[in-house]
C-alpha positions as CSV (number, residue, x, y, z in Angstrom):
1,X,203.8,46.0,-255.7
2,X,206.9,45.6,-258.1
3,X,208.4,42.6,-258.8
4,X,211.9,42.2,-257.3
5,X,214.5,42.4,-260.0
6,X,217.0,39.2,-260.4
7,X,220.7,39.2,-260.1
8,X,223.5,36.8,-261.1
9,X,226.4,35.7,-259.3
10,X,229.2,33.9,-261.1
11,X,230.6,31.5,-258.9
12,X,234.2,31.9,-261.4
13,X,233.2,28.0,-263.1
14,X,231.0,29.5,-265.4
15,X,227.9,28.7,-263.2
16,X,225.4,31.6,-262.4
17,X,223.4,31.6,-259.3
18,X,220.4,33.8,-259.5
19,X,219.5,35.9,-256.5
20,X,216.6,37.9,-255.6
21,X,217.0,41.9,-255.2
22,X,214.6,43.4,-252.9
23,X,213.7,46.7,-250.7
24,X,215.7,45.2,-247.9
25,X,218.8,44.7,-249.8
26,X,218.5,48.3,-250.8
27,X,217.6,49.8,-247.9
28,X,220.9,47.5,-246.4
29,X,222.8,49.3,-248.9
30,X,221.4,52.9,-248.2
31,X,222.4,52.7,-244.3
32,X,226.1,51.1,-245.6
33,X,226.2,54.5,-247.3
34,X,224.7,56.7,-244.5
35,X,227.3,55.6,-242.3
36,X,230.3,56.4,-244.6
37,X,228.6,59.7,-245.3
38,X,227.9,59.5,-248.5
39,X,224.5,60.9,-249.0
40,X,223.9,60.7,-252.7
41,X,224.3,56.7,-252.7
42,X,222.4,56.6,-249.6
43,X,219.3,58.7,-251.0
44,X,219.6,56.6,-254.3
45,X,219.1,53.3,-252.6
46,X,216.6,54.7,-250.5
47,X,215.0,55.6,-253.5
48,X,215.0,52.0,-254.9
49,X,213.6,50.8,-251.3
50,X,210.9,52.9,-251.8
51,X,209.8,52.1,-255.4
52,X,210.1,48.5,-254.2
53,X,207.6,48.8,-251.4
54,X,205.3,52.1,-251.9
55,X,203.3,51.3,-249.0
56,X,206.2,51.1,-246.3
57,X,206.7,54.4,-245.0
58,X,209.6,53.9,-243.1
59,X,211.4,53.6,-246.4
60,X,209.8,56.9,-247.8
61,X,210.5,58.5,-244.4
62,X,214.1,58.0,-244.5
63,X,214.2,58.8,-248.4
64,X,212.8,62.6,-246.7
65,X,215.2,62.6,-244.2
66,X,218.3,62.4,-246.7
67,X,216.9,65.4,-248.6
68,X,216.1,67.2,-246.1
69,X,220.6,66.6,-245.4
70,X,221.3,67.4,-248.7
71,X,218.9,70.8,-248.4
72,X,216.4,70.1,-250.5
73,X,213.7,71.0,-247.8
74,X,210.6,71.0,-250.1
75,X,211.4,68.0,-251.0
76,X,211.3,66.4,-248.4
77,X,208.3,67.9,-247.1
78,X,206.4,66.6,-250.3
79,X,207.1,63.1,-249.5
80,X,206.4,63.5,-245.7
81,X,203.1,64.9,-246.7
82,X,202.4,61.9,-248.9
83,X,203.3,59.6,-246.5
84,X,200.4,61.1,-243.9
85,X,198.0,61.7,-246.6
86,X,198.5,57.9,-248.5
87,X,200.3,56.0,-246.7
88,X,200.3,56.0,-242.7
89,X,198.4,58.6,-240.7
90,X,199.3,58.0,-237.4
91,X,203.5,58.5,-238.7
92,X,202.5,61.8,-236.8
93,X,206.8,62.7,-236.5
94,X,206.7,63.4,-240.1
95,X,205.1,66.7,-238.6
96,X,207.9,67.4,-236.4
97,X,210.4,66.6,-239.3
98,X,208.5,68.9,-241.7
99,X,208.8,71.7,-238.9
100,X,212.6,71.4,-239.1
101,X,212.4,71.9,-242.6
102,X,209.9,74.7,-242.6
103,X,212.2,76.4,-240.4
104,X,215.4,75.7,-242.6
105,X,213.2,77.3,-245.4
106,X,213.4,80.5,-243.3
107,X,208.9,79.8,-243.2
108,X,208.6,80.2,-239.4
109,X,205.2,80.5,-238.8
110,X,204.8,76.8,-240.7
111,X,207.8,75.4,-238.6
112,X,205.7,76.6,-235.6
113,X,202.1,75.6,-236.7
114,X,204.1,71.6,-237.6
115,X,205.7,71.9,-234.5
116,X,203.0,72.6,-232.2
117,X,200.9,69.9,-234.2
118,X,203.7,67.3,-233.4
119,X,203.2,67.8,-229.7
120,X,199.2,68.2,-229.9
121,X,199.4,64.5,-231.3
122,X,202.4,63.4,-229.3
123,X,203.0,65.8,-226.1
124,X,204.7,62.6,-224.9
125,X,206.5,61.5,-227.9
126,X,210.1,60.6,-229.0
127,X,210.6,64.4,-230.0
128,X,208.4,66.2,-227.5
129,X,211.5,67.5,-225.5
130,X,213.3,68.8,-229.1
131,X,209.6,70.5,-230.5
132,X,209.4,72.2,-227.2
133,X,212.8,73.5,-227.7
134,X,212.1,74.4,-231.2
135,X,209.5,76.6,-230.6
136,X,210.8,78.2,-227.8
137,X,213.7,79.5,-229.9
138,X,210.9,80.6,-232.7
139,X,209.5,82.6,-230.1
140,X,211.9,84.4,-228.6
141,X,214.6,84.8,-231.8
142,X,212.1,84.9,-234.7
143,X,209.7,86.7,-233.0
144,X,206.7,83.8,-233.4
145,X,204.1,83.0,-231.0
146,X,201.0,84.3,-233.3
147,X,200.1,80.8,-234.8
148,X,200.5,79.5,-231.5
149,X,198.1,82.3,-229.6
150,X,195.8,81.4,-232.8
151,X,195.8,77.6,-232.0
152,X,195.4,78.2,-228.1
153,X,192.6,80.4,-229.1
154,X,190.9,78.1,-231.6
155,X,191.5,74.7,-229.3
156,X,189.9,77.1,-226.5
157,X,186.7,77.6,-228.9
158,X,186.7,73.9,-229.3
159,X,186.8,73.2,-225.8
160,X,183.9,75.5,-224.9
161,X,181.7,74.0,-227.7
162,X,182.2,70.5,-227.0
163,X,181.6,71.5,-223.4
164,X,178.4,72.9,-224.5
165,X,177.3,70.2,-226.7
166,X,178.2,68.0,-223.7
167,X,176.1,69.7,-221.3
168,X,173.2,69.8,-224.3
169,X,173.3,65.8,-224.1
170,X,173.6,65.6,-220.0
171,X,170.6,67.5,-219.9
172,X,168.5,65.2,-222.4
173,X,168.1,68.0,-225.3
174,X,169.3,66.2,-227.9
175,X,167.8,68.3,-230.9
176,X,169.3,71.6,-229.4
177,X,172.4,69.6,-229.2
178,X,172.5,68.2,-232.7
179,X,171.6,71.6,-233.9
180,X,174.8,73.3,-232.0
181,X,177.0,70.5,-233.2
182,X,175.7,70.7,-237.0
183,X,177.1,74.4,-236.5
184,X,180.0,73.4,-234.9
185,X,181.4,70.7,-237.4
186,X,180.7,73.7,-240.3
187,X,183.2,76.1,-238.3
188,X,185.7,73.1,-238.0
189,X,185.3,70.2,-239.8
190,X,188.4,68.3,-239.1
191,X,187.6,68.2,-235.5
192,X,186.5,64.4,-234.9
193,X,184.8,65.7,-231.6
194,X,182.0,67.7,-232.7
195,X,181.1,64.7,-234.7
196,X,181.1,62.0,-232.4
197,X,178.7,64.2,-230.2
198,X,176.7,64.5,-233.4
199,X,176.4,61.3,-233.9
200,X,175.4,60.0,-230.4
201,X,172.3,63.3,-229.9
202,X,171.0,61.5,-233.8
203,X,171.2,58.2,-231.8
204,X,169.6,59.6,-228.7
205,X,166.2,61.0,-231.4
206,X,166.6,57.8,-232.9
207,X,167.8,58.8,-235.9
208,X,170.2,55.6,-236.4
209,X,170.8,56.1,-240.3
210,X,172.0,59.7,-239.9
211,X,174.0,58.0,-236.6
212,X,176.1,55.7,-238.4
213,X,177.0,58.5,-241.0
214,X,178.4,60.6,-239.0
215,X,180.1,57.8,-237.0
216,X,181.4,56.7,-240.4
217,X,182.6,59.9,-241.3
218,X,184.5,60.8,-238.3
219,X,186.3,56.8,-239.3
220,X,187.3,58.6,-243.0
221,X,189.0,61.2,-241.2
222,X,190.6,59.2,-238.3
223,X,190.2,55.2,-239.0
224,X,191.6,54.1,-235.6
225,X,189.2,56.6,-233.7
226,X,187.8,54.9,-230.5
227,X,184.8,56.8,-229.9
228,X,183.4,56.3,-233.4
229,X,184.2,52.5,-233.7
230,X,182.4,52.2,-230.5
231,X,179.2,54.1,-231.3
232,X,179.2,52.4,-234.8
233,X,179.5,49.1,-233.1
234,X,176.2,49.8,-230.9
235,X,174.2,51.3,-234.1
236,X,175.1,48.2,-235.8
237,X,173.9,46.2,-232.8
238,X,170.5,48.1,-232.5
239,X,169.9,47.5,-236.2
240,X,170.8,43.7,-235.9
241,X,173.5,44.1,-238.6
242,X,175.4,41.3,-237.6
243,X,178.4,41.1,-239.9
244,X,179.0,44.1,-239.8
245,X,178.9,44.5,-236.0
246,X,181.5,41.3,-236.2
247,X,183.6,43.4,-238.4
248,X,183.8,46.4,-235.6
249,X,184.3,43.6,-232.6
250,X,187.0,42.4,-234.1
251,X,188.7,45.3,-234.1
252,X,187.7,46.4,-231.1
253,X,188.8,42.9,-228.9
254,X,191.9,44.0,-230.4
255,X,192.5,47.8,-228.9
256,X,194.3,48.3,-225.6
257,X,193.3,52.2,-225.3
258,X,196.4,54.2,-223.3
259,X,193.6,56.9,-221.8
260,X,191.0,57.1,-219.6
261,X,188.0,58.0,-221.1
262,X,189.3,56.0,-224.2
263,X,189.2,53.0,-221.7
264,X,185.5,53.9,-220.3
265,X,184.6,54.1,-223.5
266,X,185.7,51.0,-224.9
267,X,184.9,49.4,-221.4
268,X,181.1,50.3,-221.7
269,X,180.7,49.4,-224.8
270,X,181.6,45.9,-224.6
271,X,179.5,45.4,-222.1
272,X,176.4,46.8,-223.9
273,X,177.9,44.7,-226.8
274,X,177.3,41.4,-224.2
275,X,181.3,41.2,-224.2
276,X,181.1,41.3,-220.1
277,X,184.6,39.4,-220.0
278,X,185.9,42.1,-222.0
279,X,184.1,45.1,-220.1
280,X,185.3,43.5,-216.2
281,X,188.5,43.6,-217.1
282,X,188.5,46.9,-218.3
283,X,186.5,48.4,-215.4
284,X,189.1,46.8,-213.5
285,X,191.7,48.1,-214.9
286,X,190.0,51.5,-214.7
287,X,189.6,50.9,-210.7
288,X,193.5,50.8,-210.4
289,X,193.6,54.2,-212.3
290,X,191.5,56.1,-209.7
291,X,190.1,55.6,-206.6
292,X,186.8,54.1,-205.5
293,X,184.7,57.1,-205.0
294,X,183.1,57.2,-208.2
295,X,179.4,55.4,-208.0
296,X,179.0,55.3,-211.5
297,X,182.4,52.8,-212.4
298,X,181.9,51.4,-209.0
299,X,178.5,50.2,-210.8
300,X,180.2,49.2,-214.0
301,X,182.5,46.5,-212.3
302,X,179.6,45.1,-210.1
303,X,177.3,44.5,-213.5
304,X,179.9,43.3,-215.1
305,X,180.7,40.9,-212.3
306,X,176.6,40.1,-212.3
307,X,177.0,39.6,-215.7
308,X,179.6,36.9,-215.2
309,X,178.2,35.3,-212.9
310,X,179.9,36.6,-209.7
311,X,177.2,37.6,-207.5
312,X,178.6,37.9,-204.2
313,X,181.2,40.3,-205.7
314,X,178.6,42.3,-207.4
315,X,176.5,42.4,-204.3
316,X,179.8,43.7,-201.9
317,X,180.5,46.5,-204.4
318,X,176.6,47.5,-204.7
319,X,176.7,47.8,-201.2
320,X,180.3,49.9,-201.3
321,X,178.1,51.7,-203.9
322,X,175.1,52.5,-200.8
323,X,178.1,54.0,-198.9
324,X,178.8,56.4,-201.3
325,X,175.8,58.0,-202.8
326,X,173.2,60.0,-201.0
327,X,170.6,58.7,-203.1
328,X,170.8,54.3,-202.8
329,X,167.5,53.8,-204.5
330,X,169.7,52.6,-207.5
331,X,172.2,50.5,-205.9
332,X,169.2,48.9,-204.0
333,X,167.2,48.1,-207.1
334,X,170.5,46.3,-208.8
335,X,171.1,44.9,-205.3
336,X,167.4,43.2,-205.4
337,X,168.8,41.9,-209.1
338,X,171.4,40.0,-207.9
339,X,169.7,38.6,-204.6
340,X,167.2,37.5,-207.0
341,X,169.9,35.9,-209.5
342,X,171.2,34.3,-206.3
343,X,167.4,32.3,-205.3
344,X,167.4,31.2,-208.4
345,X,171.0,31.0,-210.1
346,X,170.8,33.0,-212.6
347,X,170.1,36.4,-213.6
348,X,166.2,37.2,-215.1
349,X,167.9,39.7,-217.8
350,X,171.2,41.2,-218.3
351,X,172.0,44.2,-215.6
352,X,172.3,47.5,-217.2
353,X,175.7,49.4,-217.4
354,X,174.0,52.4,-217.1
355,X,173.9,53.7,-212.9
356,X,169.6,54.3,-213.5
357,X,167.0,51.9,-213.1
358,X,166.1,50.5,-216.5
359,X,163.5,52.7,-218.7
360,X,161.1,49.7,-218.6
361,X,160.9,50.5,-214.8
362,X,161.2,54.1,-214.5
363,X,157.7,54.2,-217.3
364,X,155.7,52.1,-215.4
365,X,156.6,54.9,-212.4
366,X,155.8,57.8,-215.2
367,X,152.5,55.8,-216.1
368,X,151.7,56.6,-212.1
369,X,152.6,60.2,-212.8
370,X,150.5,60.5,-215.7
371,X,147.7,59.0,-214.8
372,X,147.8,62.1,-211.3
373,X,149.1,64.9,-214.0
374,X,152.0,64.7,-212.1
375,X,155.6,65.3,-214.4
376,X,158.2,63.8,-212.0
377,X,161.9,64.5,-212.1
378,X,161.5,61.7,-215.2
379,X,161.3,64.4,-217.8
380,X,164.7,66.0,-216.9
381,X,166.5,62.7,-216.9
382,X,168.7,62.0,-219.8
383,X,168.5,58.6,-220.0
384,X,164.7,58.7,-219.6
385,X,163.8,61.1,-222.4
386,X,166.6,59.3,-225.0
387,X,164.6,56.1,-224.4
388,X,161.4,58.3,-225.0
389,X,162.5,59.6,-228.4
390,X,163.5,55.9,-229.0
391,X,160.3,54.6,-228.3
392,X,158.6,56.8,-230.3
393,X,160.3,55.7,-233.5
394,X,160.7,52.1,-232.7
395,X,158.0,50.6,-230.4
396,X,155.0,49.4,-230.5
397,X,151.2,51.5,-231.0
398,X,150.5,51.5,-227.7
399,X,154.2,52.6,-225.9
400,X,153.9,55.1,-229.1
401,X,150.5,56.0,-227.2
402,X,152.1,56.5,-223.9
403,X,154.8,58.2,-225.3
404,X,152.8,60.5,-226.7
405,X,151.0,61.3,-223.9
406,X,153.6,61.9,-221.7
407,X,155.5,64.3,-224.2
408,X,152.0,66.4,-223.8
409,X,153.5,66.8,-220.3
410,X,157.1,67.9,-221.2
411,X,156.0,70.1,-224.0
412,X,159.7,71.5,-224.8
413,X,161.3,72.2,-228.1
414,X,162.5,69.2,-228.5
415,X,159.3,67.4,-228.3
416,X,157.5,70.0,-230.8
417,X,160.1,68.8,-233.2
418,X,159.4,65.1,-232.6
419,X,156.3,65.1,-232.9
420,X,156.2,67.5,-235.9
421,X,158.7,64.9,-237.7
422,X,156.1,61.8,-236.2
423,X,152.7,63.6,-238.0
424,X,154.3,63.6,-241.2
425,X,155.7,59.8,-241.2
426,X,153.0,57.7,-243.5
427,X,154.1,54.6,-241.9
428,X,152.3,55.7,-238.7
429,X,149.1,55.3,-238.0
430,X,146.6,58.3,-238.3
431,X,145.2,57.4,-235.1
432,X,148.2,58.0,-233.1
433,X,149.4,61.2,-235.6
434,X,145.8,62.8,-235.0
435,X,146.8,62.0,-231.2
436,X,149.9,64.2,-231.4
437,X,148.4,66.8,-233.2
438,X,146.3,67.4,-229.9
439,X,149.7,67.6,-227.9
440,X,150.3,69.9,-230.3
441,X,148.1,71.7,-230.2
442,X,147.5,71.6,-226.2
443,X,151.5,72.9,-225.9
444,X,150.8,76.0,-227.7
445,X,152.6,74.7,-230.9
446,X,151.7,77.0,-233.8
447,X,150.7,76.1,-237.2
448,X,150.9,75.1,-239.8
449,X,151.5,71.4,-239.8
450,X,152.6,69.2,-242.5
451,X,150.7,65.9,-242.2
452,X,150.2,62.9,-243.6
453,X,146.5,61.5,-243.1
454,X,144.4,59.1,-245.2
455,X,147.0,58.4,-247.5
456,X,147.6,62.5,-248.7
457,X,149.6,65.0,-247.2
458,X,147.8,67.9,-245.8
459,X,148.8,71.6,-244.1
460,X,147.3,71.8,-240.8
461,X,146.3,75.1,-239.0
462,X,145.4,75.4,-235.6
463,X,142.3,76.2,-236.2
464,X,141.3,74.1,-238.8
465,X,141.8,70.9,-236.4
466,X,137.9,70.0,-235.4
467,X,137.3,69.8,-231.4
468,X,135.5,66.6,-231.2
469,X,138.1,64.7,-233.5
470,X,139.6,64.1,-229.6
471,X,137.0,61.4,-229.4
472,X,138.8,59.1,-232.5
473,X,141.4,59.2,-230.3
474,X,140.5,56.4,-227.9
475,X,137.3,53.8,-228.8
476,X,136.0,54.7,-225.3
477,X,135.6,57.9,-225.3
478,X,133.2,57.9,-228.6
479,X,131.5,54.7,-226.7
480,X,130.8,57.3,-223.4
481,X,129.2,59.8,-225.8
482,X,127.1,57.2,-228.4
483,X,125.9,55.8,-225.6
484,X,124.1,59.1,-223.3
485,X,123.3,60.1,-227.1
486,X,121.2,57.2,-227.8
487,X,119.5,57.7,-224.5
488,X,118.8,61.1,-224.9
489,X,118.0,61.9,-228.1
490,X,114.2,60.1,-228.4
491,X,113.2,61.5,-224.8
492,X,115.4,65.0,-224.6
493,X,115.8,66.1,-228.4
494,X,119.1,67.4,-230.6
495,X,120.2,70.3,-228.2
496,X,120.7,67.9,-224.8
497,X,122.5,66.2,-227.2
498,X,124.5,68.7,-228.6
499,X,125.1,69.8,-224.7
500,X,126.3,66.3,-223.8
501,X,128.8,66.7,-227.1
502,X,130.4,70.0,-225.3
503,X,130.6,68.5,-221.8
504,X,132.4,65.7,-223.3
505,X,134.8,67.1,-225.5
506,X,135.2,69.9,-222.8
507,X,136.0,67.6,-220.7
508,X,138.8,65.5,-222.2
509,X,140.4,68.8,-223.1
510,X,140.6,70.0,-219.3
511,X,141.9,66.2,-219.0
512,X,144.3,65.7,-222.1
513,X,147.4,65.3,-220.5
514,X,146.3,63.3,-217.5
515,X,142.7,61.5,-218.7
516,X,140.6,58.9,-216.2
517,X,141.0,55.4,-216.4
518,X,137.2,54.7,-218.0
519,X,136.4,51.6,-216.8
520,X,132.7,50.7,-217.1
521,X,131.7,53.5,-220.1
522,X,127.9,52.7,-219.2
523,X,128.5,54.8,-215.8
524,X,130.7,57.6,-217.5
525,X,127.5,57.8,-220.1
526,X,125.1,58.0,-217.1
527,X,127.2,60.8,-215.2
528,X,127.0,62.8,-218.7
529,X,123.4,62.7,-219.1
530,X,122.8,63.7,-215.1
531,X,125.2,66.3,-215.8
532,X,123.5,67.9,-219.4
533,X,120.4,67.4,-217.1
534,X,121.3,69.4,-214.4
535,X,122.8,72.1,-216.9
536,X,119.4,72.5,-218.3
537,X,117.3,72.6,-215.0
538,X,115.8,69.4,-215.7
539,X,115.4,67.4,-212.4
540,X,116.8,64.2,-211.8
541,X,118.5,62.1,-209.2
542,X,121.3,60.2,-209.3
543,X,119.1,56.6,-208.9
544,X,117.2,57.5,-211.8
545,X,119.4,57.5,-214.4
546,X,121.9,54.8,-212.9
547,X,118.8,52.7,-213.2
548,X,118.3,53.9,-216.6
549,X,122.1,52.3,-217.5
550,X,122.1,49.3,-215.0
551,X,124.9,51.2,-212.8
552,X,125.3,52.4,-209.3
553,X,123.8,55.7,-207.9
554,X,127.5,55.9,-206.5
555,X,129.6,55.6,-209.0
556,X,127.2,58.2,-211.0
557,X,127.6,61.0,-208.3
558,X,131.4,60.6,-208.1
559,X,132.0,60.4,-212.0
560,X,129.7,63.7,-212.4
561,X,131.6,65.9,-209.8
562,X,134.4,65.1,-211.9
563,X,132.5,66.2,-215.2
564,X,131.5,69.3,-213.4
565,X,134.3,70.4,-211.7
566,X,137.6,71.4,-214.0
567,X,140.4,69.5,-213.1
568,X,143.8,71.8,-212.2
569,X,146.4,71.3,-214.8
């Protein structure tokens, strides 16, 4: 910034006293001469307020307005479009002051497009009332209305896509989603919407890196935009970057949204942030703006209350919660939370914000499922299948296991894509890649597939993917099949053997998505060898070859109904 320039004062005893000139004095001046109507001084002295202070808009702002007086409209509209460019985006009246110029400059379509963007930032603001006026008269004595129709039009496309995209992420399809929205953000890349939807379906696959860039560059376009400071803040949280989460907080303690869902937002993301203070009062303050028949903030204020430590509170508004929705299993699981936090004072983990029961819960209910080759209403839910594509990026081998097993059950789109992206990772193991190339396989997915295995990338066919590379999969089932083998071999010869090969493999095919618990793998070897017997006419009773692998007749006549019946996927 420029120096202020010195003065001197003769005090008529030959003694100077220096003083300092600055922006203020000259904007002082300017308003002397604004009120005595004499423009030229007035835009002169503006002139020097501005040069003093370049970053102050106000002083640029009024320098505008004093051209705009004395006519010199383009002008004006330079600086005003310096001053939202450079200076202060959010001065958004500099678009209803460029309007009145536009329309001085007889360019009526651009006083009506500035206009009508005044009131799309500010339909409440200081010059709502006079914009509305303005482009009533553009309609009906200049014969406008076209840019208007064309922004009803346009803001009614970007409604219906970010409608769409919503629905896309309500219904758990994040990669159809991201895909819409990539599409989206090319037809109108200054909409900040598109992009904060984008960002969250990249969040949902577990994509965090390409999650924080698009957060970030919805921040270069609008740097006060709530939605994107909030999902950056939870990225940040997820990948422990704790400065730079600090950074965001700070900010965010800070913000004292005007709207609703700018509220909610900010609301729930304090809380997932462990700012529960922050988050009750918020939900609070939401509860005053509407009434209590909404379930889901009903739950926000009683798990922030949990959080706080207020557990009778929590528990009467859990209860309110029962009340409400036709479905309490929810409320009663948070419900058991609490009346557990109040045995022992204190809660065992942090209640959710989120109106589900946690993932961690819900899996140990799709384990259930899986193990019956049953799919549950899990695979539909949201919440549920975000934390799937989480897992399979960021847990351990064996929830990448499960994971993978229960996407052989969903078998959509989105999954095919997952796992397509998961066989060609090096960092994962090639156990649990050769594992998804069966659920690959098994949903129908066609070829070929780029993998990475043993250290080199390969292209998969179909067909080129051996049968019996099912039984790397798990150590037990190559143990069930070693075991008959070396059994068999010396007293039946290569082909039983070869036969007990096919039953096996056949079998954990029919059995992929849903495969037995193998317990003792001596009795699953002894039902295999009754059952290659019995496919080859040779006699023999269940005793006999239990006794032959020190295991019950029993459990060898119910394991080889299951062999030689195909189970009904």
């Amino acid at each position: 910034m420029d120096q202020p320039k010195s003065q001197q004062v003769s005090t008529g005893r030959n003694n100077v006293i220096p003083f300092q000139v600055d922006a203020t004095f000259y904007f002082e001046r300017a308003v002397h001469y604004l009120d005595r109507h004499d423009l030229k001084n007035a835009l002169k002295n503006f002139r020097k307020a501005s040069e003093l202070e370049p970053d102050n808009p106000v002083n640029h702002c009024n320098l505008a307005g004093i051209l705009s007086e004395l006519g010199e409209f383009e002008q004006s509209n330079q600086i005003l479009l310096k001053i939202l460019s450079d200076i202060d985006p959010d001065m958004v009246e500099c678009f209803f002051y460029m309007a009145n110029n536009y329309a001085n400059l007889g360019q009526y379509d651009l006083a009506e497009e500035y206009a009508a963007r005044y009131l799309d930032a500010e339909p409440q603001g200081e010059f709502a009332s006079d914009a509305e006026e303005m482009l009533q008269i553009l309609v009906q004595e200049f014969g406008g209305g076209k840019v208007l129709h064309e922004r009803a039009e346009r803001k009614e496309a970007e409604q219906r896509d970010h409608d769409t995209a919503r629905q896309l992420l309500e219904e758990g399809k994040f990669m159809e989603a991201s895909e819409y929205l990539e599409q989206a953000i090319a037809e109108h890349p200054d909409n900040t919407a598109p992009r904060n939807n984008l960002s969250l379906a990249y969040y949902y696959l577990g994509e965090l890196e390409k999650a924080i860039d698009v957060a970030i560059e919805v921040l270069e376009l609008d740097q006060s935009n709530v939605h994107a400071l909030c999902n950056l803040a939870v990225f940040y949280q997820h990948l422990g970057k704790k400065e730079a989460l600090q950074d965001i907080l700070e900010c965010l303690r800070k913000l004292y949204p005007l709207y609703f869902d700018h509220t909610y937002k900010l609301a729930t993301t304090m809380g997932i942030l462990g700012e529960h203070s922050a988050a009750y009062r918020l939900f609070r303050q939401l509860l005053r703006w509407s009434d209590r028949q909404d379930p889901q903030l009903l739950h926000c204020v009683a798990a922030a209350a949990a959080n706080l430590g207020f557990y009778q509170k929590a528990e009467r508004i859990w209860e309110e919660i029962k009340n409400l929705d036709e479905d309490p299993k929810v409320a009663d699981f948070f419900l058991a939370r609490v009346h557990d936090a109040e045995r022992t004072g204190r809660l065992a983990q942090p209640i959710s914000y989120q109106y589900h029961i946690p993932f961690q819960e819900q899996f140990k209910q799709m384990k259930v499922q899986l193990q019956s080759g049953q799919l549950g209403a899990w695979h539909t839910d949201p919440m549920v299948r975000s934390s799937l594509f989480w897992a399979l990026r960021h847990g351990d081998g064996e929830t990448k296991r499960q994971v993978i097993q229960a996407f052989a059950l969903i078998a959509d789109k989105e999954v095919e894509h997952a796992l397509r992206e998961f066989v060609k990772n090096p960092a994962e193991s090639d156990q649990l890649k050769r594992h998804a190339l069966y659920v690959l396989r098994h949903m129908g997915a066609e070829g070929p597939f780029h993998v990475h295995l043993e250290q080199e990338e390969h292209l998969w066919r179909v067909q080129s993917m051996p049968q019996d590379d099912l039984l790397t999969l798990r150590p037990e089932w190559q143990e069930v099949l070693d075991t008959a083998v070396s059994q068999m071999s010396s007293v039946y010869g290569d082909e039983a053997c070869l036969l007990a090969r096919d039953v096996w493999t056949q079998f954990l095919h029919r059995t992929f998505t849903a495969p037995p618990r193998i317990g003792k793998t001596q009795a699953w070897s002894a039902a295999l060898e009754y059952t290659v017997l019995r496919r080859q006419g040779i006699k023999a009773t269940y005793t006999e070859v239990a006794a032959r692998y020190g295991v019950t007749a029993g459990s060898v006549s119910k394991i080889s109904r299951m062999l030689a019946e195909p189970t009904d996927l």
